[in-house]
C-alpha positions in Angstrom: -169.0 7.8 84.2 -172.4 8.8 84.5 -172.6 10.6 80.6 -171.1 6.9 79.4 -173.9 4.6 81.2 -176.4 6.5 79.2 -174.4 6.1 75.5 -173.7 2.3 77.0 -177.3 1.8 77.1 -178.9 3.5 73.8 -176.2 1.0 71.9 -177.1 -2.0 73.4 -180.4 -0.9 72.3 -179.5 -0.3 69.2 -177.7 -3.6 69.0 -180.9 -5.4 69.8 -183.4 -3.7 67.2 -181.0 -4.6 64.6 -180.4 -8.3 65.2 -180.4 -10.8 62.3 -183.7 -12.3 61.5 -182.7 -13.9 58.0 -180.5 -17.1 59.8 -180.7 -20.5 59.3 -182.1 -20.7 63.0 -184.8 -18.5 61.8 -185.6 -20.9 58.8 -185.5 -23.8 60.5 -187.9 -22.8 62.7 -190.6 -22.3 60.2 -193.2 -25.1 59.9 -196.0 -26.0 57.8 -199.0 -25.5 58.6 -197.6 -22.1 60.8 -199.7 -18.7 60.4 -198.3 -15.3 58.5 -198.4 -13.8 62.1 -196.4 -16.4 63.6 -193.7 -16.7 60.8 -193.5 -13.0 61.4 -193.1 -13.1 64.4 -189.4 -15.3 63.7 -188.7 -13.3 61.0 -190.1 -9.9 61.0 -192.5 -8.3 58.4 -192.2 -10.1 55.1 -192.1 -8.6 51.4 -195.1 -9.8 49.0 -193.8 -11.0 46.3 -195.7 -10.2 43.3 -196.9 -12.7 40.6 -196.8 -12.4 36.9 -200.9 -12.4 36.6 -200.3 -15.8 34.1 -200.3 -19.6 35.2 -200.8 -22.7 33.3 -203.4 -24.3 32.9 -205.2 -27.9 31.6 -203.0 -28.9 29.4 -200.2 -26.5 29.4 -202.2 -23.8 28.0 -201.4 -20.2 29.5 -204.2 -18.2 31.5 -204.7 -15.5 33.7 -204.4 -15.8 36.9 -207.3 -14.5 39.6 -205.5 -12.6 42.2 -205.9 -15.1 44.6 -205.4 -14.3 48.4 -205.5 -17.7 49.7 -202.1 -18.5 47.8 -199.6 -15.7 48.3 -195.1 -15.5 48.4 -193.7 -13.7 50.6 -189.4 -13.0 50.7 -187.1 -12.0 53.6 -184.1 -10.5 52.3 -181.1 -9.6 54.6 -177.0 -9.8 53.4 -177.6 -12.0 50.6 -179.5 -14.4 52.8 -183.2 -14.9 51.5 -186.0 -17.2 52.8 -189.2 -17.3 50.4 -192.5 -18.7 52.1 -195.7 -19.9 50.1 -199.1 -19.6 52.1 -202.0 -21.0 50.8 -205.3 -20.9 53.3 -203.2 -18.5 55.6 -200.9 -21.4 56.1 -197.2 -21.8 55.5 -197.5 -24.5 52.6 -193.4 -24.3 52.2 -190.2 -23.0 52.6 -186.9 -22.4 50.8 -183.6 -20.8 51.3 -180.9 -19.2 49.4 -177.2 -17.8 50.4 -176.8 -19.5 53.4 
């Protein structure tokens, strides 16, 4: 018994690193105005999303885009699952989901 206890405990360790962290739970925990840090702290380290470099501007005409830090994507991505969060001013500015 005593060589099991040990194998018992690294899996439920294991089982606890690896919990989901892209759930509707998550999501609807996420609020504007919340930091990176504390969105990450729900859902983990997120993925920057990268933009295309082009926007458009007055009147509809294309132009490059500065890259901006105050105005960035990031994605979580887990089992088909994603949540995509916009901050502007290292502030969540909004939300969306897809899969669930």
């Amino acid at each position: 018994m005593r060589i099991a206890l040990p194998a018992l405990l690294a899996a439920l360790i294991l089982l606890v690193g690896c919990e989901e962290k892209v759930t509707l739970e998550n999501y609807e925990q996420i609020e504007k105005g919340m930091s990176l840090a504390q969105v990450e702290q729900i859902l983990g380290e997120g993925r920057l999303e990268e933009s295309s470099g082009t926007s458009l501007g007055t009147g509809g005409i294309p132009e490059r885009s500065r890259d901006d830090v105050s105005n960035r994507t990031y994605v979580w991505e887990e089992d088909g699952k994603i949540i995509t969060v916009k901050i502007i001013d290292d502030k969540v500015a909004s939300k969306t989901k897809r899969g669930f």
